[in-house]
N, C-alpha and C positions, 0 to 999 in steps of 0.2 A: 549712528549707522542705521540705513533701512532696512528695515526685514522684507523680505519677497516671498509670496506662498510660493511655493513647492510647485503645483498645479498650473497654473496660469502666468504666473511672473509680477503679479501686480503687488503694491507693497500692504502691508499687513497693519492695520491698525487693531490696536486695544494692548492687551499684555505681552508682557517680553518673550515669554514662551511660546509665543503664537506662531504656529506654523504657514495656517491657511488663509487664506481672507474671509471662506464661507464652508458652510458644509458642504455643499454639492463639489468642490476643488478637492476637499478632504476628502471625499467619496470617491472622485473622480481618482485622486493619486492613489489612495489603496486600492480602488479593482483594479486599476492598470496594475499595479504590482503581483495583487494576484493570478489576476489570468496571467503574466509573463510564467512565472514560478508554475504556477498551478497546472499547468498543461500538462507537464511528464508525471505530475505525482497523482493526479487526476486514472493518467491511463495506468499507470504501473500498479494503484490499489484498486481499480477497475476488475486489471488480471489477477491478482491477489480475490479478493473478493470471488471473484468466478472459480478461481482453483480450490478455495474451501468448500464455498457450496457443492464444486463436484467431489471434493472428499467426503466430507458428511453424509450425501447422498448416498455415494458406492459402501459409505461404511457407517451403517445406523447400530451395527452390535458394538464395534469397538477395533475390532480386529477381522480383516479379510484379505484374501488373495484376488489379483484381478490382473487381466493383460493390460499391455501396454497400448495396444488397437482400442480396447474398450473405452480406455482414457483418453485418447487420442480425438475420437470418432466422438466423444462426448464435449469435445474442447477446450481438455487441461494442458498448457503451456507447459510446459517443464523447466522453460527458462528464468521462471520466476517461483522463489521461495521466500520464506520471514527469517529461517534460522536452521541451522541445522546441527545434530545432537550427535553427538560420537559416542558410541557404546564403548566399554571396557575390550571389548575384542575387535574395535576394530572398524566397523559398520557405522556407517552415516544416515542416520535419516534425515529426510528433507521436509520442514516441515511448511504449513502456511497456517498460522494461528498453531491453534492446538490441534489442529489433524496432519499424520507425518505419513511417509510412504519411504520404505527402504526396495532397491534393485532387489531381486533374488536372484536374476540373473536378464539377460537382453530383452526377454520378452515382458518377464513378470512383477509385479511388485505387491507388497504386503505393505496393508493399512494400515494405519493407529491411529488411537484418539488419548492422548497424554493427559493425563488428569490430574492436573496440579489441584491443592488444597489455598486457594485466597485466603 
């Protein structure tokens, strides 16, 4: 049976496992595969990324109060978070890495910075 690279369609000489015929075919099928894939996860850790910088900044002590406008106006998405933590009572925070934001109510929200022990 002929083997055909992946890439180009042409058949594959040398060993059985061989996928490609050359590196540049080999090259050639994984970027295509990543840029197809890599688009959405590209932009989505983009906004991830931009949301922690804007928490870290707003909160250098650990813990703060801040508006919703202020957040907004500085370019934090809200529609994207990493995990989100349920207290014993009740309360969700939302976190992007280890910096979290809980509602207090419409307008406002309170910072954190969770400090786990690696």
């Amino acid at each position: 049976m002929e083997r055909l690279c992946l890439d180009c369609g042409e058949a594959v000489k040398g060993r059985t496992d061989k996928k490609f015929c050359d590196d540049s075919c080999r090259n050639n099928y994984n970027n295509r595969l990543k840029s197809e894939n890599g688009i959405v996860f590209n932009r989505i850790n983009s906004i991830l990324k931009k949301n922690r910088t804007l928490l870290s900044k707003f909160n250098p002590d650990g813990k703060v109060k801040i508006s919703r406008k202020k957040m907004l106006n500085a370019g934090f998405n809200f529609d994207y978070h990493t995990h989100i933590y349920q207290t014993q009572n009740g309360k969700c925070y939302l976190f992007c890495y280890e910096f979290g934001y809980l509602a207090l109510n419409d307008d406002d929200f309170l910072l954190v910075k969770r400090e786990d022990k690696l």
